[in-house]
PDB file of N, CA, C and O in Angstrom, chain B, residues numbered from 101:
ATOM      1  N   UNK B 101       0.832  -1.171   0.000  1.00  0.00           N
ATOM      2  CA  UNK B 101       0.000   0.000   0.000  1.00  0.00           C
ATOM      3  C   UNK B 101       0.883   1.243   0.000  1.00  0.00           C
ATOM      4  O   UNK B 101       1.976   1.308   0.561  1.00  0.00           O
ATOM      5  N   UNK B 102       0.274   2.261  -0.713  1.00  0.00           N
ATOM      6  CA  UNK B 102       1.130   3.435  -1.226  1.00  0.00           C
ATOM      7  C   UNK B 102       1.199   3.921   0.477  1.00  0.00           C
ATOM      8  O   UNK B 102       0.428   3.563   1.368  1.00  0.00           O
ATOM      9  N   UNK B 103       2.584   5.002   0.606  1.00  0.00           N
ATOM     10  CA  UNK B 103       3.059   5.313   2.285  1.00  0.00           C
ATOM     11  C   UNK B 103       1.884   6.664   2.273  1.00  0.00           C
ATOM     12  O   UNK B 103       1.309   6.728   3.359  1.00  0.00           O
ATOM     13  N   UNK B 104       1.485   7.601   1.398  1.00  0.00           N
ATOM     14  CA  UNK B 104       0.681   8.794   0.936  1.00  0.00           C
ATOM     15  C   UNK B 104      -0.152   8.405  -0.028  1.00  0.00           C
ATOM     16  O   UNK B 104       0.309   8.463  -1.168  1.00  0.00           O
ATOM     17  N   UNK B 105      -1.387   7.976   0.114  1.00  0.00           N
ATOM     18  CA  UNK B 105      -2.218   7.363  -0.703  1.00  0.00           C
ATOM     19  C   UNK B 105      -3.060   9.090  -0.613  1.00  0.00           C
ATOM     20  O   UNK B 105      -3.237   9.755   0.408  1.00  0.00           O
ATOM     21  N   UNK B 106      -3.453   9.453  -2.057  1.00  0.00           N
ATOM     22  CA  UNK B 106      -4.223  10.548  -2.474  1.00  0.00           C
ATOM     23  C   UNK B 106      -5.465  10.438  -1.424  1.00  0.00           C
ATOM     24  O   UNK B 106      -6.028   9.404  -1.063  1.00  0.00           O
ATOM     25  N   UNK B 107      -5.769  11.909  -0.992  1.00  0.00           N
ATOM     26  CA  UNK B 107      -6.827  12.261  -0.171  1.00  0.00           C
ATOM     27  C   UNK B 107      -8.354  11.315   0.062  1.00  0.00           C
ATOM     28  O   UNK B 107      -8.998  10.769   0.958  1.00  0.00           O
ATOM     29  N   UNK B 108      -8.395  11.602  -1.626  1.00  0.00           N
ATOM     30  CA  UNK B 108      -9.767  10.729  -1.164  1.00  0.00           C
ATOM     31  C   UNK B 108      -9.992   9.359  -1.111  1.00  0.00           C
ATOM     32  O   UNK B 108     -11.100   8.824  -1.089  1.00  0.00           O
ATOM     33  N   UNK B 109      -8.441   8.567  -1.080  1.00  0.00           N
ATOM     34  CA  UNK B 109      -8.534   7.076  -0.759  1.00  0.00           C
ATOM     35  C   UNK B 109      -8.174   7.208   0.854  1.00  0.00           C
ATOM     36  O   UNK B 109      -8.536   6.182   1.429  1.00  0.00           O
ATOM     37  N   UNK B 110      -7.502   8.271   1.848  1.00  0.00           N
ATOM     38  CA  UNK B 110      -7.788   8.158   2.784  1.00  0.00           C
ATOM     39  C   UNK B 110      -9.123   8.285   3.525  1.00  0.00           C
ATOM     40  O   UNK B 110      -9.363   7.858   4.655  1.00  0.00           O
ATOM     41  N   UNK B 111      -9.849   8.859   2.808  1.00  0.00           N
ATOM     42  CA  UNK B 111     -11.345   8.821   3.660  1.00  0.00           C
ATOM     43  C   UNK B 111     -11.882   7.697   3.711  1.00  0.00           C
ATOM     44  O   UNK B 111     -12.755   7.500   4.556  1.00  0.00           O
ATOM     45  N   UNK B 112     -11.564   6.865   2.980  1.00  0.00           N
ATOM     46  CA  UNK B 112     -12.904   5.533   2.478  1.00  0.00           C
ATOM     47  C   UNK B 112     -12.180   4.206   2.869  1.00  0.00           C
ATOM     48  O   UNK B 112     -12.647   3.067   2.892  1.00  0.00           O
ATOM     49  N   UNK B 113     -10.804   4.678   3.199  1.00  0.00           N
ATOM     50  CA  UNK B 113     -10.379   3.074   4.551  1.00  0.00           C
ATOM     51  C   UNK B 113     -11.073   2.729   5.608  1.00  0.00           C
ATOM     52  O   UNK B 113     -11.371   3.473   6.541  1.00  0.00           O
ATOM     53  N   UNK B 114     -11.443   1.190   5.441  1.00  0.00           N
ATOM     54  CA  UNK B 114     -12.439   0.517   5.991  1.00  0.00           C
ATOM     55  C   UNK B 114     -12.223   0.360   7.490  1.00  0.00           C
ATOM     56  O   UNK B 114     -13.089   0.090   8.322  1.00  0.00           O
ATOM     57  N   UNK B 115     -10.700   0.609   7.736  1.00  0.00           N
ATOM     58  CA  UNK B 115     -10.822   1.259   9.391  1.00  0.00           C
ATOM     59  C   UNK B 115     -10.971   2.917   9.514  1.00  0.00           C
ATOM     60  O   UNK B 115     -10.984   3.656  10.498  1.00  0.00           O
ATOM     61  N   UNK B 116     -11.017   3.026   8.914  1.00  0.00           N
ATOM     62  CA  UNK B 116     -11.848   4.668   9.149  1.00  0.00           C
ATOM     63  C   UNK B 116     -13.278   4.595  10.355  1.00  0.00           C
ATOM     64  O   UNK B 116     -13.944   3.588  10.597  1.00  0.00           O
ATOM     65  N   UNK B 117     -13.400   5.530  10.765  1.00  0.00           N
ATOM     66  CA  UNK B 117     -14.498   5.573  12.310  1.00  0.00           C
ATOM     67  C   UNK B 117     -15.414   6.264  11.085  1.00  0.00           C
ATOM     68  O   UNK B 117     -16.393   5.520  11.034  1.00  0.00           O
ATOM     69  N   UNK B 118     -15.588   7.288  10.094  1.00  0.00           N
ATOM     70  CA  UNK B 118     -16.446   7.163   9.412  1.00  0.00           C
ATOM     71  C   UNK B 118     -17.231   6.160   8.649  1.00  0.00           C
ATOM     72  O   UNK B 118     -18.455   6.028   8.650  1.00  0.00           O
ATOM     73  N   UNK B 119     -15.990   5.201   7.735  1.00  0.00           N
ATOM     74  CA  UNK B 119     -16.650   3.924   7.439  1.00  0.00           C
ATOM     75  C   UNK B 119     -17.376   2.889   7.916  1.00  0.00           C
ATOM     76  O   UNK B 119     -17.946   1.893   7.471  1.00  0.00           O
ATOM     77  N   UNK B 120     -17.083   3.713   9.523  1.00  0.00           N
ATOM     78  CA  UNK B 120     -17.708   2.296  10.292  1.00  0.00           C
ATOM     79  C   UNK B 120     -19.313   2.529  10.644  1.00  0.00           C
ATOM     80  O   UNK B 120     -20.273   1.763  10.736  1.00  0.00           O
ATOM     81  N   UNK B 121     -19.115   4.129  10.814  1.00  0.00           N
ATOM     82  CA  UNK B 121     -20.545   4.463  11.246  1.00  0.00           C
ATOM     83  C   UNK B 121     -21.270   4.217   9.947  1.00  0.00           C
ATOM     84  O   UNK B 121     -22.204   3.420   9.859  1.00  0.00           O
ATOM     85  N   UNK B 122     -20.847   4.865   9.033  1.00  0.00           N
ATOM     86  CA  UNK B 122     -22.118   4.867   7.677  1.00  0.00           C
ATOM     87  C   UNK B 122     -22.082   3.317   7.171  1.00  0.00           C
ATOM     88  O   UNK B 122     -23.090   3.247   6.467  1.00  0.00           O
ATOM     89  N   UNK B 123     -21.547   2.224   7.159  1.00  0.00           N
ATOM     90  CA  UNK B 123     -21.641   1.045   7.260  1.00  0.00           C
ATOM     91  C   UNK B 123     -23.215   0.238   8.228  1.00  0.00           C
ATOM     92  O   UNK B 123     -24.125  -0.556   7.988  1.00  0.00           O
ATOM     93  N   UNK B 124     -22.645   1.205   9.524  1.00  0.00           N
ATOM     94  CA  UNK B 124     -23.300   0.466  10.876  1.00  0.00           C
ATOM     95  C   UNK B 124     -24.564   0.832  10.813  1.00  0.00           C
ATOM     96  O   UNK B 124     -25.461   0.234  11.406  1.00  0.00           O
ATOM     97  N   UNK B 125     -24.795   2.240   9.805  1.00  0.00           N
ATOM     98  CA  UNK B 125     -26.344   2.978   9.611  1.00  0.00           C
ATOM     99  C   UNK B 125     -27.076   1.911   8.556  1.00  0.00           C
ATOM    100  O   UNK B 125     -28.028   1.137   8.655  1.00  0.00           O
ATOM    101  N   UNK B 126     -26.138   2.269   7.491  1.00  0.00           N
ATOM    102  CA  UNK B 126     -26.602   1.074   5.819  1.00  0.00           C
ATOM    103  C   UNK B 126     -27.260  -0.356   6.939  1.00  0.00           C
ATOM    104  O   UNK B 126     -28.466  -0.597   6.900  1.00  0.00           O
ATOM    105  N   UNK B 127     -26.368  -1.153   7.827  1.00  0.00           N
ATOM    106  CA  UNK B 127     -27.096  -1.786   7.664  1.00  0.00           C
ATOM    107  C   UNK B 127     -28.048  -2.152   8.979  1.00  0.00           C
ATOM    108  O   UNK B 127     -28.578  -3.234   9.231  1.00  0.00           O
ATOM    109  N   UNK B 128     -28.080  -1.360   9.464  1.00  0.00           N
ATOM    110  CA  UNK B 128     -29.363  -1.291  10.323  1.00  0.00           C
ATOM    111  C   UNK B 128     -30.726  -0.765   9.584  1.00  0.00           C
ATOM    112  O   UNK B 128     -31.625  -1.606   9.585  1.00  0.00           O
ATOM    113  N   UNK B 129     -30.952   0.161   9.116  1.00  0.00           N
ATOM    114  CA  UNK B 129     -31.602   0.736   8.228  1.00  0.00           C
ATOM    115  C   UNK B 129     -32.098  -0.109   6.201  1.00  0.00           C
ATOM    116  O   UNK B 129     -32.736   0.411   5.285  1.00  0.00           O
ATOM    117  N   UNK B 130     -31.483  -1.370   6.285  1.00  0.00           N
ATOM    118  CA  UNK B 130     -31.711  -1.744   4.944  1.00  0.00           C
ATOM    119  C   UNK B 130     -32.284  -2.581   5.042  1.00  0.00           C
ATOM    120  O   UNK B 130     -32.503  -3.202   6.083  1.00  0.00           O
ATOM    121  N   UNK B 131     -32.773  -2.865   3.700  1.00  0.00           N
ATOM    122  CA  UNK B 131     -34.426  -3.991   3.697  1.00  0.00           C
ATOM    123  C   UNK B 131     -33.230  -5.310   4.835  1.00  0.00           C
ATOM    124  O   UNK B 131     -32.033  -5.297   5.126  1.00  0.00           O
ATOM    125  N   UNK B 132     -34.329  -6.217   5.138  1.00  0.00           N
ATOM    126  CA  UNK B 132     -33.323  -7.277   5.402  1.00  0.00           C
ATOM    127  C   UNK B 132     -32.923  -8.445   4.559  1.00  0.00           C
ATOM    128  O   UNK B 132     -32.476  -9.537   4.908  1.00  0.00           O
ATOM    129  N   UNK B 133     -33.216  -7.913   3.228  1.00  0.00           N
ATOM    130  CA  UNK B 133     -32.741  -8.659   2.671  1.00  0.00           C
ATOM    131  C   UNK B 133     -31.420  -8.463   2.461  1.00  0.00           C
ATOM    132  O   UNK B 133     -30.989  -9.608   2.601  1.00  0.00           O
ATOM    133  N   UNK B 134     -30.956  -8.120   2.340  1.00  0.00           N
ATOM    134  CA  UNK B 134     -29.554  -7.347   2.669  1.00  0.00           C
ATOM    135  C   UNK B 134     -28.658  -8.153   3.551  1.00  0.00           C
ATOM    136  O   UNK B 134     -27.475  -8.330   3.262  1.00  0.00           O
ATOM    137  N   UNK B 135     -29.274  -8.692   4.736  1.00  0.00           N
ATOM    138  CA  UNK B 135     -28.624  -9.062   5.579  1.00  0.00           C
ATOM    139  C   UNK B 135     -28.658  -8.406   7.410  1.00  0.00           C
ATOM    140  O   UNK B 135     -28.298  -8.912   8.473  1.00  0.00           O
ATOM    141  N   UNK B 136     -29.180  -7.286   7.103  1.00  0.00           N
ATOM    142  CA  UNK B 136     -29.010  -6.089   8.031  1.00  0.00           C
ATOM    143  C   UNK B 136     -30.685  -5.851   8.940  1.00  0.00           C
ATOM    144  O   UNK B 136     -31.540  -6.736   8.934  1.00  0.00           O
ATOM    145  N   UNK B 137     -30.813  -4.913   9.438  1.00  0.00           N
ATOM    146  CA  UNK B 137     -32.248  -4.799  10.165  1.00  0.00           C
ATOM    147  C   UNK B 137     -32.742  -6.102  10.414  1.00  0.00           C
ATOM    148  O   UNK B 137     -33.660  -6.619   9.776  1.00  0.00           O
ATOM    149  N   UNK B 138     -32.030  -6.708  11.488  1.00  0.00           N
ATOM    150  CA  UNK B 138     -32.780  -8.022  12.010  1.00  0.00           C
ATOM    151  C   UNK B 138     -33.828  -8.167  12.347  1.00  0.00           C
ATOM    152  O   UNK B 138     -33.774  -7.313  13.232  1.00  0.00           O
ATOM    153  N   UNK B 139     -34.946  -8.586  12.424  1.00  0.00           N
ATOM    154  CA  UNK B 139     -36.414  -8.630  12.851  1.00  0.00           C
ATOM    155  C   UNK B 139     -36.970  -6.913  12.422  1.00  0.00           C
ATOM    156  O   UNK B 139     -38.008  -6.527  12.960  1.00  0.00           O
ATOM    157  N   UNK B 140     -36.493  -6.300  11.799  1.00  0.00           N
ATOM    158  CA  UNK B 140     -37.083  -4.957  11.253  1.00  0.00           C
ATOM    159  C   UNK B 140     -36.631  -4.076  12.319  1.00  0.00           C
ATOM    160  O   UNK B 140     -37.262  -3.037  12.513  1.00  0.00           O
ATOM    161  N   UNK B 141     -35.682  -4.342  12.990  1.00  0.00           N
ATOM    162  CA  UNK B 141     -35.802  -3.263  14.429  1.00  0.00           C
ATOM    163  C   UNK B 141     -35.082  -1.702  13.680  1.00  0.00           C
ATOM    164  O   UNK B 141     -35.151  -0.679  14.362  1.00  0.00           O
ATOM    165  N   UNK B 142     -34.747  -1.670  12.970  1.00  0.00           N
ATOM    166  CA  UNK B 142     -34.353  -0.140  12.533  1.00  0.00           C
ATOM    167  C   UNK B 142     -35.610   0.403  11.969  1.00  0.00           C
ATOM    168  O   UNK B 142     -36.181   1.408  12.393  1.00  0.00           O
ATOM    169  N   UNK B 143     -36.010  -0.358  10.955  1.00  0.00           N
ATOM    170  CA  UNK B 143     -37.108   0.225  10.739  1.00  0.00           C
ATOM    171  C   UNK B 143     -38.478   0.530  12.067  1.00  0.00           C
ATOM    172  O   UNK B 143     -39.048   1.616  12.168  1.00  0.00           O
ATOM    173  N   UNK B 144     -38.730  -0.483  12.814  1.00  0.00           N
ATOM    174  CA  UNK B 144     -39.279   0.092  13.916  1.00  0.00           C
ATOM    175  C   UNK B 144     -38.911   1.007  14.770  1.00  0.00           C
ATOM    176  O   UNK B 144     -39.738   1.620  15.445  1.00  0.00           O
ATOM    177  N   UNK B 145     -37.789   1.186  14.836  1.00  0.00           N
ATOM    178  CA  UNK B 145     -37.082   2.091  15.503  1.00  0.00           C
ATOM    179  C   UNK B 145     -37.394   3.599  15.030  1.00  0.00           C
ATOM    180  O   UNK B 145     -37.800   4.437  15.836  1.00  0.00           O
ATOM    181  N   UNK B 146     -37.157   3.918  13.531  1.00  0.00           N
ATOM    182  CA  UNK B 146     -37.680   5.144  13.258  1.00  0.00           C
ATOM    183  C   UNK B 146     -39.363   5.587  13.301  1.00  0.00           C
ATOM    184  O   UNK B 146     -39.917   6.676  13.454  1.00  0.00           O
ATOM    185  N   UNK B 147     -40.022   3.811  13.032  1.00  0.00           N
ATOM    186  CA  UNK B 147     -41.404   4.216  12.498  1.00  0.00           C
ATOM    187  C   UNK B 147     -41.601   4.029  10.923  1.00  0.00           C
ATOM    188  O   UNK B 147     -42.440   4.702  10.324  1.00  0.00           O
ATOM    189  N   UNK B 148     -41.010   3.341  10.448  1.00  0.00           N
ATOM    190  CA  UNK B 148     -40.885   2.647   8.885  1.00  0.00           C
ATOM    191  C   UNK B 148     -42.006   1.727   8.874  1.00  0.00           C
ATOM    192  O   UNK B 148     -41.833   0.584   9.299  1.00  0.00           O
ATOM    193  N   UNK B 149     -43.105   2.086   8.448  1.00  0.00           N
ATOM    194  CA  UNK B 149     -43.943   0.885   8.225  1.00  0.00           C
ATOM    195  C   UNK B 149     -43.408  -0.003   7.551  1.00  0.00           C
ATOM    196  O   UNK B 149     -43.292  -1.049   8.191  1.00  0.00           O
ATOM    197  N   UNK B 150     -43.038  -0.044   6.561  1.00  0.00           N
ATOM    198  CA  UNK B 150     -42.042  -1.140   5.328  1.00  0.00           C
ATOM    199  C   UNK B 150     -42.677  -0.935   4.328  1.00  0.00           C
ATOM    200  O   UNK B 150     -43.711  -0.276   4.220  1.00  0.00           O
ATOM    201  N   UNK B 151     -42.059  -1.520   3.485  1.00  0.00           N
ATOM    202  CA  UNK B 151     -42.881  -1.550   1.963  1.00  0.00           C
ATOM    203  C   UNK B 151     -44.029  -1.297   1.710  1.00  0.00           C
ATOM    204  O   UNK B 151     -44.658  -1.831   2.623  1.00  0.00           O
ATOM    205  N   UNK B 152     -44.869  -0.716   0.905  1.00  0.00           N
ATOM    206  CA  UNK B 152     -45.847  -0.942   0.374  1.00  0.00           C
ATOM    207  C   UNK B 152     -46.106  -0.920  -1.451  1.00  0.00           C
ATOM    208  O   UNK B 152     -45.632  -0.171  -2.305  1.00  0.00           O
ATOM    209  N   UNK B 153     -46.801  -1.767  -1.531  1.00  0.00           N
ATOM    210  CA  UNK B 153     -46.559  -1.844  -3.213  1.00  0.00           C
ATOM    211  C   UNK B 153     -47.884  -0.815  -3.548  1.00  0.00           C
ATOM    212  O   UNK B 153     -47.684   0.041  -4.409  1.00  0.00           O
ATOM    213  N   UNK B 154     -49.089  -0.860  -2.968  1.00  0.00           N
ATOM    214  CA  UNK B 154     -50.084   0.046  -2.778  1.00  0.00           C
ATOM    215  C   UNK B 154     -50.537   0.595  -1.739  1.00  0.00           C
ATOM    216  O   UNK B 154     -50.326  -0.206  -0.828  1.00  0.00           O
ATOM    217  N   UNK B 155     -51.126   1.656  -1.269  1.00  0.00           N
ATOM    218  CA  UNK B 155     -51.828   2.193  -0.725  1.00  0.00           C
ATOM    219  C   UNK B 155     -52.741   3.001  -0.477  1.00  0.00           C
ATOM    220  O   UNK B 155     -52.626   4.188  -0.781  1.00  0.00           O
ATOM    221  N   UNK B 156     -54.158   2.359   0.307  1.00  0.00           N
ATOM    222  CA  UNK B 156     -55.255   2.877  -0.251  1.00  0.00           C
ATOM    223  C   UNK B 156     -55.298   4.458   0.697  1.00  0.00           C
ATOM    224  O   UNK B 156     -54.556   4.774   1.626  1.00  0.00           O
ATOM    225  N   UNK B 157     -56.345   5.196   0.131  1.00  0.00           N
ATOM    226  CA  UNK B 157     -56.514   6.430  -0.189  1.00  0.00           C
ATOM    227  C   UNK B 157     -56.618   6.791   1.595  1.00  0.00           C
ATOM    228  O   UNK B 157     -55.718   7.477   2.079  1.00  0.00           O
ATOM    229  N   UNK B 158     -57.473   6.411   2.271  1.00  0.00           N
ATOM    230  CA  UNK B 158     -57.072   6.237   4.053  1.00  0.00           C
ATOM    231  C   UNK B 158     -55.611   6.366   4.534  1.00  0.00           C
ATOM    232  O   UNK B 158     -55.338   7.196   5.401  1.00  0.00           O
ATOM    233  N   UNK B 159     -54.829   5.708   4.090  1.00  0.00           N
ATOM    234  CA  UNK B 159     -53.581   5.422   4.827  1.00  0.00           C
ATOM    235  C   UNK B 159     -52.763   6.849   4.010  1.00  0.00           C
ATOM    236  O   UNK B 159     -51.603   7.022   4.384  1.00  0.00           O
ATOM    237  N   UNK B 160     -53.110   7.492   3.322  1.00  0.00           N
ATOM    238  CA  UNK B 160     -52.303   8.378   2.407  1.00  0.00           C
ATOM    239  C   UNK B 160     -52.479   9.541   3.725  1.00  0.00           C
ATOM    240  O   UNK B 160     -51.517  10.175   4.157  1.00  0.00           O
ATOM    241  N   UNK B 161     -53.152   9.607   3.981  1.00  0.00           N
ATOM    242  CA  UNK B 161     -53.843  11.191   5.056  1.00  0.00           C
ATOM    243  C   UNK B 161     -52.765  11.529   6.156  1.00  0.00           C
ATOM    244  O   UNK B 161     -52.465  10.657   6.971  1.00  0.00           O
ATOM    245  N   UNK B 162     -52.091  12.957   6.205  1.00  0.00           N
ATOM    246  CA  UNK B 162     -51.089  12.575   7.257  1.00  0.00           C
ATOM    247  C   UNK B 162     -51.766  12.607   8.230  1.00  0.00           C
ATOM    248  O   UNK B 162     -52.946  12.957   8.274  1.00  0.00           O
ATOM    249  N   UNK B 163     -50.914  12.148   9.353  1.00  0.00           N
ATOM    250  CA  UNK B 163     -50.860  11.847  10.677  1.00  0.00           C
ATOM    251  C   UNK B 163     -51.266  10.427  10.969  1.00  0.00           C
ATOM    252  O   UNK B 163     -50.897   9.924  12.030  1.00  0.00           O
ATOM    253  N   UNK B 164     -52.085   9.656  10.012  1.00  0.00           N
ATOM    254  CA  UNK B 164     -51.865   8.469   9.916  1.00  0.00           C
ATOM    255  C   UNK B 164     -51.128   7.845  10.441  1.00  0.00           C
ATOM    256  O   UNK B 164     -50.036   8.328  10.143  1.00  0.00           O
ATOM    257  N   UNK B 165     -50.953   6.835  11.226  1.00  0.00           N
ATOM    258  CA  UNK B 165     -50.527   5.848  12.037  1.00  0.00           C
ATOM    259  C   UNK B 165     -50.280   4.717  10.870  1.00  0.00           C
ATOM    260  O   UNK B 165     -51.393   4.468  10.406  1.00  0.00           O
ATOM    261  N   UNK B 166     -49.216   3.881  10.165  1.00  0.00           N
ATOM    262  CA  UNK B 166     -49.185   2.878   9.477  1.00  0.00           C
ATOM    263  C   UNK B 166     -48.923   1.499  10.188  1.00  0.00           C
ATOM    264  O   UNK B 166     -47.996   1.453  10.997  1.00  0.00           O
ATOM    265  N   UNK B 167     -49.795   0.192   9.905  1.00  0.00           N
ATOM    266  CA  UNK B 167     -49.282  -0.874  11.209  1.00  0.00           C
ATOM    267  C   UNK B 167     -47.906  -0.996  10.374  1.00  0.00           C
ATOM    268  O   UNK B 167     -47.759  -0.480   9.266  1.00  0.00           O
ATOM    269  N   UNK B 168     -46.951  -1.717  11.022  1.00  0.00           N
ATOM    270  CA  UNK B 168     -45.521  -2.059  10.120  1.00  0.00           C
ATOM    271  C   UNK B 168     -46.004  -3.587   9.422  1.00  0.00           C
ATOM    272  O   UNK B 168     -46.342  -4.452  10.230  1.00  0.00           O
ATOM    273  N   UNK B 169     -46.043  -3.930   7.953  1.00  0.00           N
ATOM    274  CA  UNK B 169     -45.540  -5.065   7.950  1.00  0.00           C
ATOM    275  C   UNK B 169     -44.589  -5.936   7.904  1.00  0.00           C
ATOM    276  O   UNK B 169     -44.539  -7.076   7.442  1.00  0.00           O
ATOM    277  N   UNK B 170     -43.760  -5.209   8.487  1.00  0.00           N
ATOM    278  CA  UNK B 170     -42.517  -6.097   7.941  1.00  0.00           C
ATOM    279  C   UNK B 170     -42.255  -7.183   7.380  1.00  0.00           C
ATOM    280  O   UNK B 170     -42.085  -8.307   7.850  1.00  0.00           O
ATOM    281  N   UNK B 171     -42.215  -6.621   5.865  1.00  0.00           N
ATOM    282  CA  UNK B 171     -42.093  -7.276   4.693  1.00  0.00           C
ATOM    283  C   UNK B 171     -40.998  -6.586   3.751  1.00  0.00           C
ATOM    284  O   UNK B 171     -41.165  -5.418   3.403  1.00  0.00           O
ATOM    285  N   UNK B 172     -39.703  -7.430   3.278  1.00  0.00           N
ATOM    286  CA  UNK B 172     -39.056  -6.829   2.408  1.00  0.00           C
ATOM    287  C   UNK B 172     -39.445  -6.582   1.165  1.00  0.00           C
ATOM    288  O   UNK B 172     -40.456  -7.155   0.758  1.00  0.00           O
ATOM    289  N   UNK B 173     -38.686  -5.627   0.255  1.00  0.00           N
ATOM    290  CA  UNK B 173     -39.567  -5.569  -1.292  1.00  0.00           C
ATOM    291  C   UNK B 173     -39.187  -6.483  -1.906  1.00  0.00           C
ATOM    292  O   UNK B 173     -39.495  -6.620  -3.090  1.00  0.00           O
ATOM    293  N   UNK B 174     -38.316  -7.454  -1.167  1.00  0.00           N
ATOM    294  CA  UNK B 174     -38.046  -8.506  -2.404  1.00  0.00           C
ATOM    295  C   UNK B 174     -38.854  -9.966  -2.078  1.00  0.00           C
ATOM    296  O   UNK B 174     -38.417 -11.068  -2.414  1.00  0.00           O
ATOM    297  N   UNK B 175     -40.644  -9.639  -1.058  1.00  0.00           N
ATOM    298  CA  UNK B 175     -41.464 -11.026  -0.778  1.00  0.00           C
ATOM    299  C   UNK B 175     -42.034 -10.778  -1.671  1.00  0.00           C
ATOM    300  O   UNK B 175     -42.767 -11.711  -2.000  1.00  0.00           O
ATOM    301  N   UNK B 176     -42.123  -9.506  -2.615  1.00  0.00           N
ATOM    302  CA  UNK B 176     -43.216  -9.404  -3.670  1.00  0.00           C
ATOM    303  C   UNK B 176     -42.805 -10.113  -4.829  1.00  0.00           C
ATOM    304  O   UNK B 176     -41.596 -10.049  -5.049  1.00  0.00           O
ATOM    305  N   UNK B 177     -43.595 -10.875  -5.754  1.00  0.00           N
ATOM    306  CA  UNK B 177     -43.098 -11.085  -6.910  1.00  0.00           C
ATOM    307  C   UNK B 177     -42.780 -10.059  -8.144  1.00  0.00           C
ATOM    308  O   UNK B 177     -42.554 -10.396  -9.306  1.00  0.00           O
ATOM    309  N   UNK B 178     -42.822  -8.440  -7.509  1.00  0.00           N
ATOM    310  CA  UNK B 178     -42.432  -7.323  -8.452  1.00  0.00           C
ATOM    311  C   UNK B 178     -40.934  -7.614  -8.781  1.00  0.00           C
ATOM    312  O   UNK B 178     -40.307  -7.802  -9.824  1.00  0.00           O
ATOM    313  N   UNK B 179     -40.528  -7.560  -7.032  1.00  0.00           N
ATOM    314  CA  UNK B 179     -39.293  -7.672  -7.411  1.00  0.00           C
ATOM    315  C   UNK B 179     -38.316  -8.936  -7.595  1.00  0.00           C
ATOM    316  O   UNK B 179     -38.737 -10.063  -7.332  1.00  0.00           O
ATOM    317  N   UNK B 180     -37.236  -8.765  -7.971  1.00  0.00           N
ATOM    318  CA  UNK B 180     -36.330 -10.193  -8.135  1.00  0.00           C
ATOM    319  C   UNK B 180     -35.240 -10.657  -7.408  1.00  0.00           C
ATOM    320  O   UNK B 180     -35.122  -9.742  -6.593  1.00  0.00           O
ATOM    321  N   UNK B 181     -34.469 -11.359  -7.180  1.00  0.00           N
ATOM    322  CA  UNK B 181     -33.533 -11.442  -5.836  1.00  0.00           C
ATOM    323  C   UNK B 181     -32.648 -11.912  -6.880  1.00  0.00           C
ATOM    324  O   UNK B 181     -31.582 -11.749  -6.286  1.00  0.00           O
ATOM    325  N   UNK B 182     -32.303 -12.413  -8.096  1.00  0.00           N
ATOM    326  CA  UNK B 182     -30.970 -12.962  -9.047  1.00  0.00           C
ATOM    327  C   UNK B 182     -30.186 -11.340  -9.310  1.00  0.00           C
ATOM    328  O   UNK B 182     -30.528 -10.168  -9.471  1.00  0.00           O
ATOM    329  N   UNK B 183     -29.133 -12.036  -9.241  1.00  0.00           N
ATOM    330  CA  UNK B 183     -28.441 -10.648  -9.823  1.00  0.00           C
ATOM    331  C   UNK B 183     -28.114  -9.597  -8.281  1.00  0.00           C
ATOM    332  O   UNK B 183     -28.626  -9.785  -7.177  1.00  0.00           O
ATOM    333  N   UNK B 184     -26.999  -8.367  -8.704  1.00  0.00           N
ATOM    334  CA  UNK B 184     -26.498  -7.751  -7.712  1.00  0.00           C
ATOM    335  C   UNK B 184     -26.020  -8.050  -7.037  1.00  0.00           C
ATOM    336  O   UNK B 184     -25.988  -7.351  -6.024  1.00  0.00           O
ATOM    337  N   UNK B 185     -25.133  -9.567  -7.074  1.00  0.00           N
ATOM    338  CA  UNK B 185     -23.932  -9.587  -6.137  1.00  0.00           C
ATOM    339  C   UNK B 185     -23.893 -10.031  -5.357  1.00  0.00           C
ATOM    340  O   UNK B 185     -22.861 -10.647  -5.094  1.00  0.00           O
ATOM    341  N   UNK B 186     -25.287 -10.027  -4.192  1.00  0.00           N
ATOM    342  CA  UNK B 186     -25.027  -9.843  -2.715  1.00  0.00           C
ATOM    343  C   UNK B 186     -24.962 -11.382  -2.282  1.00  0.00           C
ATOM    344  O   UNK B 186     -25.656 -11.398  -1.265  1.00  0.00           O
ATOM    345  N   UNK B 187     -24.705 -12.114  -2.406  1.00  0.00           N
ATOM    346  CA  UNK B 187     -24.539 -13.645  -2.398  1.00  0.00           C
ATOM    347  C   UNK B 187     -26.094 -14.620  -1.754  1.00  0.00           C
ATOM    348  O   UNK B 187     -26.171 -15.708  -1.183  1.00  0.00           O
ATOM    349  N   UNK B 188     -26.961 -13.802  -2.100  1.00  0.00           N
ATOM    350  CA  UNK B 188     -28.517 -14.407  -2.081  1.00  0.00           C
ATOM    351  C   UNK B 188     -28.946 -14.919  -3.341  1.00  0.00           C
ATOM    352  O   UNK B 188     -30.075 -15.395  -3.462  1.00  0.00           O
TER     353      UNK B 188
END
């Protein structure tokens, strides 16, 4: 490894305390399909209902209360799980 590696390859070393936090956010906060938000708790945590592929004209109104289903977008058959890498 270079002894002075250019600026912006020092920011994005994976022991960096930045990398670790925006890592530690991504995956608390991501579908779980991902791997991350175990039992949905990030998303409950903010108040993320989860996905919805529709929603009827009631639930649109603010102040609305949404129940959570915790459901990723990838239980729908919209979406697809082949492809992107992530070893699923």
């Amino acid at each position: 490894m270079e002894k002075n590696p250019p600026r912006a390859l020092r920011r994005t070393r994976p022991h960096s305390s930045t990398w670790f936090g925006h890592t530690t956010i991504q995956g608390t906060f991501c579908d779980p399909y991902y791997g991350g938000n175990a039992n949905f708790a990030g998303w409950d945590l903010i108040g993320y209902p989860g996905v919805r592929i529709s929603v009827a004209a009631q639930e649109q109104r603010m102040g609305v209360a949404l129940k959570p289903n915790h459901k990723s977008a990838y239980d729908d058959s919209m979406f697809t799980k082949r492809g992107g890498g992530h070893g699923h």
